[in-house]
C-alpha positions as CSV (number, residue, x, y, z in Angstrom):
1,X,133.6,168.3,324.0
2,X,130.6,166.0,323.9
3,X,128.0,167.0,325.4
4,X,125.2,164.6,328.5
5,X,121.8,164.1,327.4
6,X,119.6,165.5,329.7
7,X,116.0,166.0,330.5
8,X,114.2,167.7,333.2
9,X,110.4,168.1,334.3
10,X,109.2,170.2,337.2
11,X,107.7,173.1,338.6
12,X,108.6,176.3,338.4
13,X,108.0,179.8,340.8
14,X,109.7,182.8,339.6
15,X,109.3,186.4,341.2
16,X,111.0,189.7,340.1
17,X,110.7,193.1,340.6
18,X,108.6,194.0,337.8
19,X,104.6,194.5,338.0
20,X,102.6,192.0,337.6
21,X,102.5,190.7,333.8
22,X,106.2,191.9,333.9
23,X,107.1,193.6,330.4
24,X,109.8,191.1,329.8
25,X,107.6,188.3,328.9
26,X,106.4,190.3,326.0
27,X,109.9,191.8,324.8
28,X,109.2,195.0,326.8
29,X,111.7,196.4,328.7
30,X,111.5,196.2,332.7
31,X,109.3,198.0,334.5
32,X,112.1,199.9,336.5
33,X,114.9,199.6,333.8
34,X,116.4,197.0,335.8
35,X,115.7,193.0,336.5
36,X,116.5,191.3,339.6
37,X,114.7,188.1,340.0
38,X,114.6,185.3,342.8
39,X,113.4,181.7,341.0
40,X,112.7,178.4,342.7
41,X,112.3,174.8,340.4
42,X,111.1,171.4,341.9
43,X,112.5,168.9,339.7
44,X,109.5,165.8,339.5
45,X,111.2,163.7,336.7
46,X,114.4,164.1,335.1
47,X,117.7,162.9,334.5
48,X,121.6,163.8,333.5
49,X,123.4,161.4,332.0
50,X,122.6,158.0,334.1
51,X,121.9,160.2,337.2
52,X,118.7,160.5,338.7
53,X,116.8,163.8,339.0
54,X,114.1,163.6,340.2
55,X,113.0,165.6,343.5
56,X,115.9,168.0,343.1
57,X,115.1,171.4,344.2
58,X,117.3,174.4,343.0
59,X,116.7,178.6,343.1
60,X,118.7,181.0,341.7
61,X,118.7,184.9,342.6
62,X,119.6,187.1,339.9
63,X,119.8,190.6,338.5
64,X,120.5,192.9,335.3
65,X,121.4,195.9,334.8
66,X,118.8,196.7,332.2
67,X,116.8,194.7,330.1
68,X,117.2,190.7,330.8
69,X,118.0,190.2,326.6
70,X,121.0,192.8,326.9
71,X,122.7,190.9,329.3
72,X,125.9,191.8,332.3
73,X,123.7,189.8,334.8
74,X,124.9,188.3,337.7
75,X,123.6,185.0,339.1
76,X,123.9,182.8,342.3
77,X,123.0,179.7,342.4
78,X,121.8,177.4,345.2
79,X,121.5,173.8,345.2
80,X,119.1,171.7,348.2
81,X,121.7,170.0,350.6
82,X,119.5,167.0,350.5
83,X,120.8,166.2,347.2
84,X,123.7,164.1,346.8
85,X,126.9,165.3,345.2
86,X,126.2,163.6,341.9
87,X,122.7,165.2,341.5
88,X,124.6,168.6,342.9
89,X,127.5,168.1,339.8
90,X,124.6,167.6,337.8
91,X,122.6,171.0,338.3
92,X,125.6,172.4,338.3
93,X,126.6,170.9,334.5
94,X,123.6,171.8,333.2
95,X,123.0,175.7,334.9
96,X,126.5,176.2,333.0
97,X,125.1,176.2,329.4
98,X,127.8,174.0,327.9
99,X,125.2,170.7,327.8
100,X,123.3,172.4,325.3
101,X,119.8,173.0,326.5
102,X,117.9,176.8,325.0
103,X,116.8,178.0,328.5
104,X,120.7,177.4,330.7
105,X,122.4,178.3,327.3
106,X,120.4,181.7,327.2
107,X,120.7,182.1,331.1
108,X,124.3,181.6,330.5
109,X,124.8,184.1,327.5
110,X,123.3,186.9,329.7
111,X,125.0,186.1,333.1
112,X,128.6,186.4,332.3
113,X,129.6,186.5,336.3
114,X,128.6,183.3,337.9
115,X,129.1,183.3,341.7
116,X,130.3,180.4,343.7
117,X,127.3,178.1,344.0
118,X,125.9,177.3,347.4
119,X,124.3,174.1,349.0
120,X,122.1,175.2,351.5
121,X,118.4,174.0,352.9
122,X,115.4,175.3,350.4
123,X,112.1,175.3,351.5
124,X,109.8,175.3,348.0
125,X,106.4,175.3,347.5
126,X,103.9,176.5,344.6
127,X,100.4,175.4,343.9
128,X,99.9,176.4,340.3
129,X,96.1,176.3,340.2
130,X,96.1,178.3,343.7
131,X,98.9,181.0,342.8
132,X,100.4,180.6,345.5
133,X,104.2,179.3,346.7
134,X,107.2,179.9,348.9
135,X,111.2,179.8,348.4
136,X,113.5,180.0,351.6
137,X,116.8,179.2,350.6
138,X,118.5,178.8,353.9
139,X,121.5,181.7,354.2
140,X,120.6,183.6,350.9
141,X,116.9,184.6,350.6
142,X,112.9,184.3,350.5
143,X,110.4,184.7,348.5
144,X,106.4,184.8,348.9
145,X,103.6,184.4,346.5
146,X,99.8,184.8,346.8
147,X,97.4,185.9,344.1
148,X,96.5,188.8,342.7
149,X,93.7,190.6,344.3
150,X,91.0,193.1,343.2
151,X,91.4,196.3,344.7
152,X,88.2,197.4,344.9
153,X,86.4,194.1,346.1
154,X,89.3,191.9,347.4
155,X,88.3,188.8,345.4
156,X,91.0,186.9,344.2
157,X,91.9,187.5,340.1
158,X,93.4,185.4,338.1
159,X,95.3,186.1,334.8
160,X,97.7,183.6,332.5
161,X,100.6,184.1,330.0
162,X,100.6,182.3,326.9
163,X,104.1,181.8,325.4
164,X,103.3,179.0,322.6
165,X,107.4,179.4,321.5
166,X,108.2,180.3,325.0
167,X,111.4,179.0,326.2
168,X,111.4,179.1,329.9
169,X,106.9,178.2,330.0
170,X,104.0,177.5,327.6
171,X,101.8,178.8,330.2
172,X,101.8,180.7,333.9
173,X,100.0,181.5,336.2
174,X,100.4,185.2,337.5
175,X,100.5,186.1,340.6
176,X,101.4,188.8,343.3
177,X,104.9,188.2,344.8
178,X,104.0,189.5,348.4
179,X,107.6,189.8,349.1
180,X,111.5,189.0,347.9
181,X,114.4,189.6,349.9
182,X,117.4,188.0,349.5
183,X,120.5,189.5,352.0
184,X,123.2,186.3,351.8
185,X,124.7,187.4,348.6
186,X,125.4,191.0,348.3
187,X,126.4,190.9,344.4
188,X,122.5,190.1,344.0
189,X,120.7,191.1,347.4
190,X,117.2,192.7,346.7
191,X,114.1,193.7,348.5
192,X,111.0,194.3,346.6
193,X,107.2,193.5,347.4
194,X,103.7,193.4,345.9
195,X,105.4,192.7,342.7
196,X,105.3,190.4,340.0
197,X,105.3,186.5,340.3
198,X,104.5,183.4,338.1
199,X,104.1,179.5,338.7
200,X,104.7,177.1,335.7
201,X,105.6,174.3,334.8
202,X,108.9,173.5,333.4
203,X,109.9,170.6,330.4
204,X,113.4,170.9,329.0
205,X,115.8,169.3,327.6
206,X,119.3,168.7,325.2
């Protein structure tokens, strides 16, 4: 089956329930043994196919049973309800893996049960050079994000990731995920704080 050319550009504010730095950006396992992560992506620019993109906003909640690479995960996905149902079809096309694309064909490969996708209000917001954000996905879940502080002096600190092959960022910011807690979907519900959090920007493509 022919696949839709697709591109998308955006921002990016993932949280999990590793410490900060979380070992799975460097092929470490999880700092708990487990993963369960609640993501939220602006879409600025993109396209699928001849449909427009752009201001799209879409979060996902997630978790593993171990490491992220060994897969079993479960996802739920939830689209804005101020997109249309094209753009909605869309997200949904390209989240499934099957339009090519290295970051939903991974995502794909390790979450072999999808859940129904929802379409519900989500609040997002991330300032990148701030480290700081919000996801409220309206009947599913919240996250917080502020940055990192030093214990002993309470000034703000700031440390990157450097991925040059990455394929999910080049470079994030890392931050402190003040809280997650996502209670609409009890296949992935989760409540974690002072945790780990990043804000990137996002380019991918078929």
């Amino acid at each position: 089956m022919a696949t839709v050319s697709w591109k998308i550009k955006g921002e990016n504010l993932s949280t999990c329930n590793c410490d900060w730095g979380c070992p799975c950006q460097f092929n470490a396992r999880p700092t708990h043994g487990t993963c369960e992560a609640l993501v939220g992506i602006r879409i600025t620019e993109g396209f699928f196919g001849d449909v427009d993109l752009g201001g799209v906003t879409f979060s996902a909640a997630a978790k593993w049973p171990g490491a992220l690479h060994e897969g079993n995960g479960t996802i739920q996905l939830a689209i804005d309800a101020a997109a249309s149902a094209a753009q909605r079809d869309a997200i949904l096309a390209m989240a499934s893996g099957q339009n090519g694309g290295t970051f939903f064909e991974i995502m794909a490969a390790v979450c072999p049960t999808v859940l129904a996708p929802m379409i519900a209000p989500i609040h997002f917001a991330s300032d990148r050079v701030k480290r700081t954000g919000e996801i409220r996905v309206e009947g599913l879940g919240a996250a917080r994000v502020e940055p990192i502080r030093n214990p002993v002096t309470g000034a703000e600190h700031r440390a990157q990731i450097h991925l040059p092959e990455g394929f999910e960022y080049k470079s994030a910011e890392v931050a402190n995920a003040v809280s997650i807690s996502v209670t609409g979907s009890t296949a992935v519900n989760m409540n974690h704080s002072n945790c780990h959090a990043h804000l990137s920007t996002i380019e991918w493509s078929n």
